[in-house]
N, C-alpha and C positions, 0 to 999 in steps of 0.2 A: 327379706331382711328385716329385723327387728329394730336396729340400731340406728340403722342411714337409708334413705331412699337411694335410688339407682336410676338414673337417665342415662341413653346413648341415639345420640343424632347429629348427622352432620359429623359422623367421623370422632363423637367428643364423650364421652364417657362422664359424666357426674357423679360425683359419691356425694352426699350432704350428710352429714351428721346429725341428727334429729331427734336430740334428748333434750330438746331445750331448759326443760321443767330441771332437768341435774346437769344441767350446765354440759350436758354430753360426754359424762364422765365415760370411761372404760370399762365394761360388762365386762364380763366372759364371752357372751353372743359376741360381743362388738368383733374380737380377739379371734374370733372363730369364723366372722361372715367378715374380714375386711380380707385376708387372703385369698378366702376361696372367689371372691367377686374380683379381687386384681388380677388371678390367675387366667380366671376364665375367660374375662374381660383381653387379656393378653392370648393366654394359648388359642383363644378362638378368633385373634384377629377381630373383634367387632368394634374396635375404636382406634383411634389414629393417635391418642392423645386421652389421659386420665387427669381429670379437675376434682377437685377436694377441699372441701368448701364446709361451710357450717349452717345450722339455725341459731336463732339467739341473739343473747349480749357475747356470750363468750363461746370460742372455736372449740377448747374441752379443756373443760377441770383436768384431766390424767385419768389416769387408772381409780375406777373406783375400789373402795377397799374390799368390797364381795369378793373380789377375785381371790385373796388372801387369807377367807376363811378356812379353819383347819389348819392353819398353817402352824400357830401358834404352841410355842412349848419346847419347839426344839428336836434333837434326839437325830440320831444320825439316819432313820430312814427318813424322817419329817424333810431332813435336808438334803436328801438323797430326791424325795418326788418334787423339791421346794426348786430344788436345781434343772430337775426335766419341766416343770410346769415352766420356767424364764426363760428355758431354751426352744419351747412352745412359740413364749408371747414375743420373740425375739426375732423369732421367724416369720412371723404376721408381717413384720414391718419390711421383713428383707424382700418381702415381696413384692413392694412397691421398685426399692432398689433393682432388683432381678428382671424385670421389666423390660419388655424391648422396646414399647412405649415411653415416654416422656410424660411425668407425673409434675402434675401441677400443684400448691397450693394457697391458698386461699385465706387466712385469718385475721379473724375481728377479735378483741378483744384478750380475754385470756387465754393465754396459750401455755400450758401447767405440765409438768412432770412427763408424763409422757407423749402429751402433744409434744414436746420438744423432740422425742424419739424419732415420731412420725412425720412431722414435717425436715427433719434431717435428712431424713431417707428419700425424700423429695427431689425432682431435680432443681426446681424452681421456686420460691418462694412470694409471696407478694400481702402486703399488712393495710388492716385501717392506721390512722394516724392515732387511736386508742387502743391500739395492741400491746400487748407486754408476752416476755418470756419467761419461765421462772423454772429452773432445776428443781422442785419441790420435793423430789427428793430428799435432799439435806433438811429441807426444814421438818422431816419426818423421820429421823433418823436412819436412811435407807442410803442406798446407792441406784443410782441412775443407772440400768443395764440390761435396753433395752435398744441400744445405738447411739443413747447421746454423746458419749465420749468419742470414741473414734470416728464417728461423721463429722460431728461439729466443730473441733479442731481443724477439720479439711475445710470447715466452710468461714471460721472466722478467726482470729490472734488466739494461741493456745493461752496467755496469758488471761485473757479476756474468760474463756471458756473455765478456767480453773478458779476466777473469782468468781464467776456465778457456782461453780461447783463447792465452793470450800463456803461462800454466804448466803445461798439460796435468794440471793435479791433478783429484784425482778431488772429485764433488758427492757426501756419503752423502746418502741417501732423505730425514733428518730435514730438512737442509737444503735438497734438492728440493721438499719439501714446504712450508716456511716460505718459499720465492723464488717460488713459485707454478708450479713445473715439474711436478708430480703433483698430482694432485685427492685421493689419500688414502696412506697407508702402512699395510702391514697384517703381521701378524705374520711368516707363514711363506707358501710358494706354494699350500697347501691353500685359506689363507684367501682369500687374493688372488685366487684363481680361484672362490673362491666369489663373492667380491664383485664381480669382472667380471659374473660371468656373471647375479647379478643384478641391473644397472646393464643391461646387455645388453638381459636382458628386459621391462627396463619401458620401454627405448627402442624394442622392436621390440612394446609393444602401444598407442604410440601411433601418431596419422595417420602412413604412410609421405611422403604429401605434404606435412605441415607439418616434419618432419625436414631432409627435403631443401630446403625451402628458408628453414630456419634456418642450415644449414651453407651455404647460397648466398648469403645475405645479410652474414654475420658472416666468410667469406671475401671477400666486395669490400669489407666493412669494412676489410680491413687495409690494401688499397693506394689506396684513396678519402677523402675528405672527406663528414663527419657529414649535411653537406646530400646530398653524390651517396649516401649509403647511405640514405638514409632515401626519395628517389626510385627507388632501386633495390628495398626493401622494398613501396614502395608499386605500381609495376610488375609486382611477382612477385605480391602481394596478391590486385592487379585481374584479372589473369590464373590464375591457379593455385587460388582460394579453390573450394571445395569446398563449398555451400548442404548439402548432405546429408550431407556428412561431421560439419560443424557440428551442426545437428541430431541426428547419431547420437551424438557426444560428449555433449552436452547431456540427450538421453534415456536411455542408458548411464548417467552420476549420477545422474538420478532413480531410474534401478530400480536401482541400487548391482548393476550387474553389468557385466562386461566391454565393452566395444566393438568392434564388427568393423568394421575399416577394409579398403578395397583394396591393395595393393600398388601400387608404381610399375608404370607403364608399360615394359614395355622397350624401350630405345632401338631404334630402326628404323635398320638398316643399308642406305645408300646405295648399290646396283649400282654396278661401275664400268665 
């Protein structure tokens, strides 16, 4: 990987972002290695739990503008590759979403244009107390569409979402935190990474099966009706429930000591 180192121990997967020198803008590499590593990281079962973290003052400037060369001038094929290349970098981020794991994130500092994509996509979020958010989009004359719209309205006041869309101003953490865009704020990145990464491990020493399909269920919540979620709950239930997993949780409390659970399955890839 060019853009972010990779850890996986103890169940927990690390992504760090590692351009500190350009504030960790968005390459193309970055667009191209952050999927294929959630994927992998996923269909191979080799983590319980994916953290997303940064170097630096700031989490990432967005999309740096390389990505965009040639783009320039118009012209209905221009618009034609300009539309497949955002359905590309659109996809990168679904793939946090898509996850059967529970994705973490982590940010210090500036969180810009399409940091805001990505940490959308996120299921968790967590800030220094010098964090900020900013649609920078609008202040470049562009459109944000890359998932901030349709996530971020799921995660805080459409009202709220729409004045950072229409001013490009920046969110500080205190006020992430009270619109319900961050689950905590924490001092400095010392702390913040302390507190991931214990949030982290008490997610990766529960069932890997009942994670994944909390994150299944509360995902087809967004785009379903209370009746179809509760049949799709009950579906994953009937099929995926675990008799001995249950039991091991169960017994686990009684002798007040850890429990060992299995790991997912890794997905079975299809010859073609």
């Amino acid at each position: 990987m060019t853009t972010f180192s990779l850890q996986i121990a103890d169940g927990i997967a690390h992504i760090v972002l590692d351009r500190p020198e350009a504030h960790n803008s968005m390459t193309m590499d970055f667009w191209r290695e952050l999927p294929l590593a959630v994927r992998d990281i996923d269909r191979s079962a080799k983590a319980r739990v994916i953290v997303i973290t940064a170097t630096g003052k700031h989490f990432t400037s967005g999309m740096d503008l390389s990505v965009f060369a040639g783009f320039a001038g118009g012209g209905e094929p221009q618009r034609a590759r300009l539309r497949g290349m955002i359905r590309t970098l659109q996809d990168s981020f679904n793939a946090l979403a898509e996850a059967r794991v529970p994705v973490l994130a982590g940010i210090q500092g500036g969180c810009i244009g399409g940091g805001v994509d990505l940490i959308a996509a996120c299921d968790c979020r967590y800030a220094t107390a010098d964090a900020f958010f900013v649609i920078q989009e609008t202040n470049l004359a562009m459109l944000a569409d890359c998932g901030t719209f349709p996530r971020l309205t799921r995660l805080m006041p459409e009202g709220m979402v729409r004045e950072m869309a229409f001013t490009g101003r920046r969110l500080p953490a205190s006020e992430a935190l009270r619109l319900g865009l961050v689950n905590a704020v924490l001092p400095d990145a010392t702390t913040l990474s302390a507190h991931v990464t214990e949030v982290a491990r008490e997610i990766a020493s529960k069932s890997p099966r009942a994670a994944a399909g909390a994150k299944r269920v509360l995902e087809y919540g967004r785009d379903h009706s209370t009746m179809e979620t509760l049949e799709q709950a009950a579906a994953w239930q009937a099929a995926m429930l675990s008799p001995a997993e249950v039991m091991e949780a169960m017994a686990a409390k009684a002798e007040k000591r850890a429990p060992a659970f299995a790991d997912l399955p890794p997905v079975v890839k299809v010859s073609q």
